[in-house]
C-alpha positions in Angstrom: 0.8 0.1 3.4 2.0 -2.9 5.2 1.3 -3.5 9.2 3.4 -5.9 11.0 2.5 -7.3 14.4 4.4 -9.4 17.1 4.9 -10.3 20.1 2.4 -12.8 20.4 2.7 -16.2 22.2 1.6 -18.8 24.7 1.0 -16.9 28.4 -0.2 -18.7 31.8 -3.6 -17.1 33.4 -2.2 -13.7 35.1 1.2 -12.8 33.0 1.8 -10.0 30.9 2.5 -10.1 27.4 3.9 -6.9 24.8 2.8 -6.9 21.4 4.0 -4.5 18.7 2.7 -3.4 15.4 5.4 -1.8 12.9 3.8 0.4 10.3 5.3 1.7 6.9 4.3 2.8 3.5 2.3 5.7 5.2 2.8 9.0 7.7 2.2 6.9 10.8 2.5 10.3 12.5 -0.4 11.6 10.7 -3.5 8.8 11.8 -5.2 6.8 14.7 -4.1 3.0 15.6 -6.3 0.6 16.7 -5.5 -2.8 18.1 -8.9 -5.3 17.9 -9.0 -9.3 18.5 -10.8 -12.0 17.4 -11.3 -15.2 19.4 -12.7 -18.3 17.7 -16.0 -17.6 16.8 -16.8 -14.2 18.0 -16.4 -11.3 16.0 -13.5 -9.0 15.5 -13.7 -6.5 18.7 -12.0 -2.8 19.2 -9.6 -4.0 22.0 -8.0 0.1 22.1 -7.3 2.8 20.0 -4.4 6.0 20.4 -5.1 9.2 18.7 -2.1 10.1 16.1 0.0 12.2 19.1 -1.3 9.6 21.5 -3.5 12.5 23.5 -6.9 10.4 23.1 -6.8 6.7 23.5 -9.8 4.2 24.1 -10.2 1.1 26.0 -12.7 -1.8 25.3 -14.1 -2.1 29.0 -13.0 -5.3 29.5 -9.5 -4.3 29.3 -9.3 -1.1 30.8 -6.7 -1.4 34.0 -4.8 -3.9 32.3 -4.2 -3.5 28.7 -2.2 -0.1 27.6 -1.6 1.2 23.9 1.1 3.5 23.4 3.1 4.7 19.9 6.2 5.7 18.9 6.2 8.2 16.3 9.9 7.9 15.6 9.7 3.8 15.4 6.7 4.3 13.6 5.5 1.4 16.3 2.4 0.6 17.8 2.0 -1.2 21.1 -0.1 -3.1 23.1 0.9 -3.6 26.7 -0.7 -6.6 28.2 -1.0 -7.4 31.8 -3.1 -9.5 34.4 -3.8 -12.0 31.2 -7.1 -14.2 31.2 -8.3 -17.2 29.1 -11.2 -14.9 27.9 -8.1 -12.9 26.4 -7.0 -15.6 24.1 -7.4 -14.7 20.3 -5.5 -13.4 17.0 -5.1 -9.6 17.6 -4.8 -7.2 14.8 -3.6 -3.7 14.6 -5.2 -1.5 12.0 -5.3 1.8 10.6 -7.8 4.0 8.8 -7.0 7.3 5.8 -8.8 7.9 2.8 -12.4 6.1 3.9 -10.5 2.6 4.2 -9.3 0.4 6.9 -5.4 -1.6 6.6 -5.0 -4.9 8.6 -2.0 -6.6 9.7 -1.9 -10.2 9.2 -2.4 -10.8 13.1 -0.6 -12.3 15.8 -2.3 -15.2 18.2 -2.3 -15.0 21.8 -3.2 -18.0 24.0 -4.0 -17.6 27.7 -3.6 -21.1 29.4 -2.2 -23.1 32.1 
């Protein structure tokens, strides 16, 4: 199993930012995706979660309205649209997956929110 994200970077207060997560070694099809972030110092937090046909998905409160996950089955992709970015947002954010009663990481991607 090997999860690859990207897309992160340095964003001023209010942009927009796209990460993706690229999955392989398992039916990405088949399970939920969850993206989560950890800022310095705080515990790893469920930012949002898609079902596997992407008919359920969950928000963290403090992103709903401007963070949206989506999947592409056929890219075997996860994404995490990011809009309306604050400084509160800033932290390494982590896709992950669950099967078979355990949890696969990627290795993380760091987004900064600064002017």
């Amino acid at each position: 199993v090997q999860l690859v994200e990207s897309g992160g970077g340095l964003v001023q207060p209010g942009g927009s930012l796209t990460l993706s997560c690229a999955a392989s070694g398992f039916t990405f099809s088949n399970y939920y995706m969850s993206w989560y972030r950890q800022a310095p110092g705080e515990e790893r937090e469920l930012v949002a979660q898609i079902s596997s046909t992407g008919g359920s998905i969950y928000y963290a409160n403090s992103v709903k309205g401007r963070f949206t996950i989506s999947r592409d089955n056929a890219k075997n992709t996860v994404y995490l649209q990011m809009i309306s970015l604050k400084p509160e947002d800033t932290a390494v954010y982590y896709c992950k997956t669950r099967f078979y009663a355990r949890d696969y990481w990627g290795q993380g991607t760091q987004v900064t929110v600064s002017s």
